[in-house]
Backbone bond lengths (Angstrom), bond angles and torsions (degrees), N, CA, C in turn:
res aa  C-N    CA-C-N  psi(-1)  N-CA   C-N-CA  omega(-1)  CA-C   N-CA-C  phi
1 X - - - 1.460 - - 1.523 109.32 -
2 X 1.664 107.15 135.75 1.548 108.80 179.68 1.334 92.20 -52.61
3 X 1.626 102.81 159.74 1.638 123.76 155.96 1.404 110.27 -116.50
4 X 1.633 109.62 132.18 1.354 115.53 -161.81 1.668 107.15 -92.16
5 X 1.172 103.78 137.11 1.854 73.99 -162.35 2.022 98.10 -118.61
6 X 1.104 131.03 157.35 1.854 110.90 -149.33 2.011 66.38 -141.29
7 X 1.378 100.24 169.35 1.788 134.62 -175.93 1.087 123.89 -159.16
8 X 0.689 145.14 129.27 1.633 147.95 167.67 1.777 101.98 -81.72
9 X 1.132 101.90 134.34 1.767 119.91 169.48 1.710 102.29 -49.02
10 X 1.081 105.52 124.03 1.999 111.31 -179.22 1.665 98.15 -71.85
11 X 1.472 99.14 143.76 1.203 131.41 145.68 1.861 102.11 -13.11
12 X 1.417 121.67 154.23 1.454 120.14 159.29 1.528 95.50 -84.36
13 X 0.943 114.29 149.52 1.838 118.04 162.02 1.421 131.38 -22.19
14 X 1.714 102.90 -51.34 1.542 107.98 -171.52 1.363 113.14 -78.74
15 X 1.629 116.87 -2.12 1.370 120.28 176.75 1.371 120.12 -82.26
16 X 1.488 110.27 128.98 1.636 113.95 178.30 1.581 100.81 -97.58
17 X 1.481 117.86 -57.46 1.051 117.25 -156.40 1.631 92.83 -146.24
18 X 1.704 120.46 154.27 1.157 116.00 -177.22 1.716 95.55 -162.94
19 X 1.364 114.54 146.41 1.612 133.45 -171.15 1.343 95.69 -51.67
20 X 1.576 135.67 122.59 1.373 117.52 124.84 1.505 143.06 24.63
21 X 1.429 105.34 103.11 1.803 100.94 -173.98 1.564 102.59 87.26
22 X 1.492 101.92 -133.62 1.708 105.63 -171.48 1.717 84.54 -137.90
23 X 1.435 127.85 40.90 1.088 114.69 164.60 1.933 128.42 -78.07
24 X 1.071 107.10 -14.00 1.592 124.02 166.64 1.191 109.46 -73.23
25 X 1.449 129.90 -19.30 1.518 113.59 -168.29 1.579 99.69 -127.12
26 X 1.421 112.56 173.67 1.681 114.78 172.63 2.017 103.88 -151.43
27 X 1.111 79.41 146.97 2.107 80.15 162.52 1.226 113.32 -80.97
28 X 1.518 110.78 118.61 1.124 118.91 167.84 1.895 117.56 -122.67
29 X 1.587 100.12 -163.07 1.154 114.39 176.42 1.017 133.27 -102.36
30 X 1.427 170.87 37.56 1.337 132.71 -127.84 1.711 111.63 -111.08
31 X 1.081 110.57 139.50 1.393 137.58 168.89 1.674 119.36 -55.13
32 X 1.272 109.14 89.50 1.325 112.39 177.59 1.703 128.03 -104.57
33 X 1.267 138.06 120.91 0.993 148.40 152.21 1.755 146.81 -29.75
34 X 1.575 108.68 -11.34 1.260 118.33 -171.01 1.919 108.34 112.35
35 X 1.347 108.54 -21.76 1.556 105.14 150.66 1.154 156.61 -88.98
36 X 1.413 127.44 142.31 1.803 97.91 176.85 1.761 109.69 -58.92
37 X 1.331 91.94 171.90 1.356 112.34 171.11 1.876 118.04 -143.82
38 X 1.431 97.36 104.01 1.712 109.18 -169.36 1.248 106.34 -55.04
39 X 1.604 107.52 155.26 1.081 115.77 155.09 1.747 126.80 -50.93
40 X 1.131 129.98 128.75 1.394 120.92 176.31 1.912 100.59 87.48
41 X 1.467 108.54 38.24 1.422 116.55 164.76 1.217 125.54 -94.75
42 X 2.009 125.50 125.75 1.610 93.87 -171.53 1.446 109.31 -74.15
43 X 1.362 122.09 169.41 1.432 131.92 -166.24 1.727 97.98 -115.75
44 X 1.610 121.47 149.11 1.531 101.87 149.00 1.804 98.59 -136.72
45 X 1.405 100.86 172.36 1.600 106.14 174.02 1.208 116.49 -53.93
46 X 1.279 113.48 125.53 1.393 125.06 170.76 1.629 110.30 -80.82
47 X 1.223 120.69 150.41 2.003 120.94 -168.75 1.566 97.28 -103.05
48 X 1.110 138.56 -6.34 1.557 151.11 -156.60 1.488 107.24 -126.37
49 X 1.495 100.72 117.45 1.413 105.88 172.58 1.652 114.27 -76.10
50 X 1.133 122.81 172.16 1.437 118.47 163.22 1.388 113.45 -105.51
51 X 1.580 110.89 152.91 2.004 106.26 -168.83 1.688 91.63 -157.65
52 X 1.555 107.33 102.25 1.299 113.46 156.35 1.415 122.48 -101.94
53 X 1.536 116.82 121.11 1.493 145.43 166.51 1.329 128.62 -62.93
54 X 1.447 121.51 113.99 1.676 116.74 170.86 1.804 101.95 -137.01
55 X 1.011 110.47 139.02 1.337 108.14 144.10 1.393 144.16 -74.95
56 X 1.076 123.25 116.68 1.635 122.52 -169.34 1.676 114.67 -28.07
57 X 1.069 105.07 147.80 1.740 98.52 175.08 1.775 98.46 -88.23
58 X 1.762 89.59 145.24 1.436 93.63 -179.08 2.047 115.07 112.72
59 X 1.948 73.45 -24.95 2.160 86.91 -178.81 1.602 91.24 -72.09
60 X 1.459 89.43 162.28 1.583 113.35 177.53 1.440 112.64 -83.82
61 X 1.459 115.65 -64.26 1.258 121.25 -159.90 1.649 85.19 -96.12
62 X 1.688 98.57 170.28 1.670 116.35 -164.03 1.479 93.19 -141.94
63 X 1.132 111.35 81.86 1.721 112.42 171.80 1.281 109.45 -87.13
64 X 1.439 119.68 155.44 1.699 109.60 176.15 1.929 93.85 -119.76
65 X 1.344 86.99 165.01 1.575 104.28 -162.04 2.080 98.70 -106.27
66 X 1.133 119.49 151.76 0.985 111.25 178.85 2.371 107.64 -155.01
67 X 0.900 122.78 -173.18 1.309 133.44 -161.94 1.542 92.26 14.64
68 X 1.004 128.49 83.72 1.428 130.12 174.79 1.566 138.50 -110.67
69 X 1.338 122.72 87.57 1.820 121.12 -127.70 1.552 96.43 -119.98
70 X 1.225 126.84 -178.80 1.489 147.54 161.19 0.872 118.87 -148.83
71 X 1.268 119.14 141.31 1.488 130.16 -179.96 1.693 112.71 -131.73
72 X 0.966 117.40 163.37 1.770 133.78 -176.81 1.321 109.03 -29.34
73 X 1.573 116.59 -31.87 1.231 113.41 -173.62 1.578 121.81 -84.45
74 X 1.227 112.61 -25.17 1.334 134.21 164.49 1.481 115.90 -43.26
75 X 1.520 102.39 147.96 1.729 96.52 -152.62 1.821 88.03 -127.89
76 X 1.750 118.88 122.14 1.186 125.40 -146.20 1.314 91.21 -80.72
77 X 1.357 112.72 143.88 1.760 122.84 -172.43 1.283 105.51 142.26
78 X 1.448 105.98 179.19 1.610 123.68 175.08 1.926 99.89 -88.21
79 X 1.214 122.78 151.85 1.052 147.20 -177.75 1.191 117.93 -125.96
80 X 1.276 134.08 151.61 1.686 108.91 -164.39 1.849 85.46 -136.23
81 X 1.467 112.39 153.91 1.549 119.75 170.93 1.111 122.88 -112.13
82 X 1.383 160.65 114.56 0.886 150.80 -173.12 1.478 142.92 -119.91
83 X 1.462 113.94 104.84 1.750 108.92 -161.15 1.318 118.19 -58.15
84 X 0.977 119.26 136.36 1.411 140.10 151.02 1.146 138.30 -85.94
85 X 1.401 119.30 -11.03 1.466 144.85 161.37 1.332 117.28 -178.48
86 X 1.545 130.42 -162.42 1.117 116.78 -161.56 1.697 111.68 -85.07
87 X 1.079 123.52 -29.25 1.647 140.48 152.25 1.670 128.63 -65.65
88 X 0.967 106.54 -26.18 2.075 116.20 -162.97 1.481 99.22 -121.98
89 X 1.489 103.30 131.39 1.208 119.67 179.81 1.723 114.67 -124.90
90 X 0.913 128.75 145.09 1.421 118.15 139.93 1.604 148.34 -104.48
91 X 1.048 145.71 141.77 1.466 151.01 -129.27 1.913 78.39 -119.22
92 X 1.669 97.75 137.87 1.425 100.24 157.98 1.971 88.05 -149.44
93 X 1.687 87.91 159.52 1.919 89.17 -167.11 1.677 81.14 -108.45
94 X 1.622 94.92 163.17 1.686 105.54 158.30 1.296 133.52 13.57
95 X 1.426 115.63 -57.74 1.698 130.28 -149.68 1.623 82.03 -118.52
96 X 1.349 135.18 2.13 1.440 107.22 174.47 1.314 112.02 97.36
97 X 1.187 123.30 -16.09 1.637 126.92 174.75 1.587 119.77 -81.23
98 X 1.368 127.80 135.78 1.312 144.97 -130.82 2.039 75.88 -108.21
99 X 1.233 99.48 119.14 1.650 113.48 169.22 1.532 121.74 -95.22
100 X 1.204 118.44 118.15 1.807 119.05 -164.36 1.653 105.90 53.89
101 X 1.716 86.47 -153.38 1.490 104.38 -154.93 1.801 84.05 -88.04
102 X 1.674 112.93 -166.17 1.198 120.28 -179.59 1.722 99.08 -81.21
103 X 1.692 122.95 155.20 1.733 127.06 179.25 1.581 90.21 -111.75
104 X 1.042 80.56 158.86 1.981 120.92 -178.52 1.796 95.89 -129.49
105 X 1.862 99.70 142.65 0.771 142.74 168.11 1.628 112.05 -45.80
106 X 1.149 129.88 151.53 1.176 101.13 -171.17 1.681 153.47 56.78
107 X 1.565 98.42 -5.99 1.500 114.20 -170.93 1.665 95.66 -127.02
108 X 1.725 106.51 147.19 1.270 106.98 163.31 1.531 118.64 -73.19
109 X 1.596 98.47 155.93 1.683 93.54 -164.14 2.073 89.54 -119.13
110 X 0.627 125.46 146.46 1.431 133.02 -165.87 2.153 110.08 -160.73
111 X 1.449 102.16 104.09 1.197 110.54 167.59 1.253 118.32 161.28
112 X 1.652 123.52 143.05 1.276 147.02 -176.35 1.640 98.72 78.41
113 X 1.220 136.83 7.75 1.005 134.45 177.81 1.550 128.51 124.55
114 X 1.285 118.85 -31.61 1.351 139.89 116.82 1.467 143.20 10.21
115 X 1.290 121.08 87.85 1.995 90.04 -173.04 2.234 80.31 -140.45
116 X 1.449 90.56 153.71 1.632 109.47 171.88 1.656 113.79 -175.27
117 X 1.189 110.78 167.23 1.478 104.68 153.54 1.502 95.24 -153.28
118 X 1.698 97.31 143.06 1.065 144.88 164.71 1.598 103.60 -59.80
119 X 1.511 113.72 128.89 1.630 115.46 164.22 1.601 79.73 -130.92
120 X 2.070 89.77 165.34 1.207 130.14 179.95 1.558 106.31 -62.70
121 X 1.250 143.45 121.72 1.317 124.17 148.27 1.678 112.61 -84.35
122 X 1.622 98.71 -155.90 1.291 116.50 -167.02 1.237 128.20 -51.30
123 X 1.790 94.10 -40.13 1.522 127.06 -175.02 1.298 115.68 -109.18
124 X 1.377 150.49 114.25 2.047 152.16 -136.40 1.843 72.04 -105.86
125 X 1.331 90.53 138.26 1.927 114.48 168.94 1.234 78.69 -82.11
126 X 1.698 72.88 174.52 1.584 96.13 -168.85 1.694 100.39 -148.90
127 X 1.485 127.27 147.18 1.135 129.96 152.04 1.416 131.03 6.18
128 X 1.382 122.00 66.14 1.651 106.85 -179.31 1.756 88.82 119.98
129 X 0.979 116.09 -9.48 1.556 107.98 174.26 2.037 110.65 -75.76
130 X 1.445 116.35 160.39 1.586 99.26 -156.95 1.845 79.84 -160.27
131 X 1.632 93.33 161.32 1.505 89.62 -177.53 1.956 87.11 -163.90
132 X 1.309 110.96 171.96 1.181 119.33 -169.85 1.535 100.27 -113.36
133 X 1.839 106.31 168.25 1.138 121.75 176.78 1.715 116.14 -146.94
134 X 1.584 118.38 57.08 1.308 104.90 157.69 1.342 128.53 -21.19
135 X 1.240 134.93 109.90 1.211 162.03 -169.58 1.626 108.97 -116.94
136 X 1.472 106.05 104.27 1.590 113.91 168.84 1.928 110.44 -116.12
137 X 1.371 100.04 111.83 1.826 94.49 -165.62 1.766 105.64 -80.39
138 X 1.275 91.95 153.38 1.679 103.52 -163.76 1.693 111.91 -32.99
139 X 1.906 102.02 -56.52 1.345 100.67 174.94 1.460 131.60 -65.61
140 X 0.936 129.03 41.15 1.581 137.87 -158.01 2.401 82.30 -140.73
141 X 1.399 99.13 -46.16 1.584 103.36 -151.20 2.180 93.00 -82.59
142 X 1.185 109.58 139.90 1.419 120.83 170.02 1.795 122.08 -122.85
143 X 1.206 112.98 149.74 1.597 122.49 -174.91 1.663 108.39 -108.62
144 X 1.151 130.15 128.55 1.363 142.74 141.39 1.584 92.59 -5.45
145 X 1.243 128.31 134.56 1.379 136.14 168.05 1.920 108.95 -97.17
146 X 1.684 119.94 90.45 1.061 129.05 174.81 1.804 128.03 -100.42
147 X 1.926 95.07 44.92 1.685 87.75 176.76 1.386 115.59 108.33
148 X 1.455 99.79 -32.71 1.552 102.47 -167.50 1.795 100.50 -137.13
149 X 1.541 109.84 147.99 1.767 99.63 168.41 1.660 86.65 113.81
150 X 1.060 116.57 168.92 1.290 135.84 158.71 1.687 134.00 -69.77
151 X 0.938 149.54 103.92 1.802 139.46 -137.90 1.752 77.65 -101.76
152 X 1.453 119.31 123.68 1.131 100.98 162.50 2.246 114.75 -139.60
153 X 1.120 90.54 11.54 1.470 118.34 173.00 1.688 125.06 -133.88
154 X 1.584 118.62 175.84 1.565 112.52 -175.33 1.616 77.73 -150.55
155 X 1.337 117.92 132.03 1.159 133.51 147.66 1.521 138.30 -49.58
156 X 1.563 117.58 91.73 1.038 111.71 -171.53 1.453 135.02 -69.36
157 X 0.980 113.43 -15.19 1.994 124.45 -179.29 1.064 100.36 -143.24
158 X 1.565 108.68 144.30 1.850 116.56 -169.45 1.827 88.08 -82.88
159 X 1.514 82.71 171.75 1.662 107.68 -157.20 1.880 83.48 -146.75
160 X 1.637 94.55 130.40 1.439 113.22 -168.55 1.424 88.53 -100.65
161 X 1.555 108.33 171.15 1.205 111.38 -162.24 1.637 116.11 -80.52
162 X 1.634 114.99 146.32 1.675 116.38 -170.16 1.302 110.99 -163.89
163 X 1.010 117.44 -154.19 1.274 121.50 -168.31 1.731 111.67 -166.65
164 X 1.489 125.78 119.18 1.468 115.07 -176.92 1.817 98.99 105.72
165 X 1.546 119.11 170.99 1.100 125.51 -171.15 1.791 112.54 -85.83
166 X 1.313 89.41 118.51 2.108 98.31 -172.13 1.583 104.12 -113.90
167 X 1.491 101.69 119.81 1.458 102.36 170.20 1.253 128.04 -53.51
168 X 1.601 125.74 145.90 1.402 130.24 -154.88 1.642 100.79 -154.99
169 X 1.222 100.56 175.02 1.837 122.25 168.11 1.113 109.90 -126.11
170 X 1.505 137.53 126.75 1.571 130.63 172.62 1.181 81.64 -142.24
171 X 1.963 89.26 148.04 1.786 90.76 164.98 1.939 107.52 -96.28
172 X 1.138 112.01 164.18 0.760 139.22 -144.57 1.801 128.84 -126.99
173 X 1.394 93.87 -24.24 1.638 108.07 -167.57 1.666 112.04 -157.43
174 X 1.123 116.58 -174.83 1.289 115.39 177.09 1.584 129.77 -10.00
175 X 1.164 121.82 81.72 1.770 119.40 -165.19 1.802 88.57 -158.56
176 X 1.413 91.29 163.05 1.791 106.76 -160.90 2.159 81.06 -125.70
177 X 0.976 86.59 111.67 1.940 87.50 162.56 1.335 128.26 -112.08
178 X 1.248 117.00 173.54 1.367 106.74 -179.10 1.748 118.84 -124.58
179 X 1.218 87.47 114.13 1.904 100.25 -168.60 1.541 127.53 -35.84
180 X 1.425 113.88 -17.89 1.488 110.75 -173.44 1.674 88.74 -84.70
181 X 1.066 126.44 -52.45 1.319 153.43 -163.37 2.347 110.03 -32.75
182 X 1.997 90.68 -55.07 0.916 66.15 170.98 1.442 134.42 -122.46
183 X 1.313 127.00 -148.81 1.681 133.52 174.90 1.348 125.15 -88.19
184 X 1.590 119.42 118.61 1.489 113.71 165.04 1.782 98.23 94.08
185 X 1.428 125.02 -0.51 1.356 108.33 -179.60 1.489 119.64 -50.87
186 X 1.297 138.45 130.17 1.314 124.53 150.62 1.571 102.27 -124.08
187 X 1.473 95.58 -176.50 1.571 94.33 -175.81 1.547 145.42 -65.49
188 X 1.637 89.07 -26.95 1.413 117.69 159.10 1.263 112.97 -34.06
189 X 1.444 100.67 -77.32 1.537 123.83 -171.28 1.448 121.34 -72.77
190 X 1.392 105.06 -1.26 1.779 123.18 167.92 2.111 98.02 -79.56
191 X 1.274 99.25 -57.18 1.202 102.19 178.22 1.655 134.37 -69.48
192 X 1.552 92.95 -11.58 1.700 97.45 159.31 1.637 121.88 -103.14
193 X 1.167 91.89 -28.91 1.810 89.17 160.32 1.414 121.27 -59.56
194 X 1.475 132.92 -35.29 1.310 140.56 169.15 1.926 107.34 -58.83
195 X 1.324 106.27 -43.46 1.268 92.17 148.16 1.354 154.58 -46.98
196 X 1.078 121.40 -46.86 1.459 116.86 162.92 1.693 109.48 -95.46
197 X 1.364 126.71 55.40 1.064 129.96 -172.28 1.462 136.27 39.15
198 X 1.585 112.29 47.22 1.381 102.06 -179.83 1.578 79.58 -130.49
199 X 1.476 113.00 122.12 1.600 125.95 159.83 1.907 105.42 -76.96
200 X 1.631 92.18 145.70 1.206 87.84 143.82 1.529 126.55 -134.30
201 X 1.477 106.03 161.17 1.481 117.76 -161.32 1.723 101.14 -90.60
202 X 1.417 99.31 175.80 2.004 114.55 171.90 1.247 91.26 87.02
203 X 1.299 87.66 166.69 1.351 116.72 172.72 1.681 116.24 -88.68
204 X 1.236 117.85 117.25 1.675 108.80 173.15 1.897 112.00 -36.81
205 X 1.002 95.34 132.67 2.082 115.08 174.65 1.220 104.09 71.59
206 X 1.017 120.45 22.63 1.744 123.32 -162.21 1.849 116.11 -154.15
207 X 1.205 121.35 159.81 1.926 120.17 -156.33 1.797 77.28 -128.39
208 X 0.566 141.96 18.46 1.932 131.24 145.22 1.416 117.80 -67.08
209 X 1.503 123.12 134.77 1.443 115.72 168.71 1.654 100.78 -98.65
210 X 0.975 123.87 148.58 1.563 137.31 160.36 1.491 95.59 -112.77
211 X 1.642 102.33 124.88 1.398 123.20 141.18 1.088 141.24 -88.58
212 X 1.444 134.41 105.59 1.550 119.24 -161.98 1.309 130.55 -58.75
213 X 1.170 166.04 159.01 0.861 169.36 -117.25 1.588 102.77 -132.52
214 X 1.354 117.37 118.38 1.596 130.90 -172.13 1.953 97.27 -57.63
């Protein structure tokens, strides 16, 4: 009789040690530029939510959306917009609740955390026309760690090259890594990762781990 034989997915490399369960890691975002980004990259908070725009299929008019941001206050989900005529819209978040005053076409719209403006396209909405607003809030979104910023994550699975916010896994908290392993360490960012509980292991210029002594 075959023998079925089962594995668990390995560790990324730079991992020595990591919390119980999936408490070391979280789903995140990170914000990419047109480069890859390796496995074992430091990460820092990004201040910018992410906000992708569609109009419902079936709408009339085709406006395009532009400076379109999130911030902390922003509540993660789809958001729905809704015309009121061919210029005036209204904003509702997640749960159905109506955000600020009513937006105009052409005008920045700014509230609950939220900011965009709506331009005219080809085709003028119309009454009853509706469009969506994927909403990703800043703290959810992460940056490539280049030198500067706070290091407060490590990238768990490499990320091929793109552009715009690409879902990811980084850990995040209590985890032991291993210094040759990853990208962009400096000392700074050795000393803010120890902050939110992620040590790192080895010896500086050197692929030895030292464990301290209990």
């Amino acid at each position: 009789m075959a023998t079925a034989l089962y594995n668990n997915p390995p560790l990324a490399d730079f991992i020595l040690h990591e919390a119980s369960g999936q408490r070391s890691r979280d789903n995140v975002h990170v914000r990419q530029s047109g480069a890859e980004v390796k496995s074992g990259a430091l990460l820092v908070q990004d201040t910018v939510g992410g906000v992708a725009f569609e109009m419902d299929e079936g709408a009339t008019g085709n406006p395009t959306i532009s400076a379109a941001s999130a911030g902390a206050l922003a509540i993660e989900g789809v958001y729905t917009i809704d015309f009121t005529s061919a210029t005036a819209f209204v904003v509702k978040d997640p749960n159905g609740t109506q955000v600020g005053s009513a937006g105009a076409l052409g005008t920045a719209f700014s509230a609950g955390g939220i900011g965009f403006t709506l331009t005219a396209g080809t085709t003028a909405a119309v009454a009853g026309d509706s469009a969506t607003l994927d909403v990703i809030p800043a703290d959810d979104n992460y940056l490539p760690y280049t030198g500067t910023g706070t290091a407060v994550a490590i990238l768990y699975s490499h990320l091929p090259a793109a552009t715009g916010l690409k879902a990811a896994v980084a850990f995040t908290s209590d985890c032991e890594v291993k210094r040759s392993a990853l990208t962009g360490l400096t000392a700074a960012a050795e000393d803010d990762l120890r902050k939110v509980g992620i040590k790192v292991r080895g010896a500086v210029g050197g692929l030895s781990i030292h464990t301290p002594a209990l």
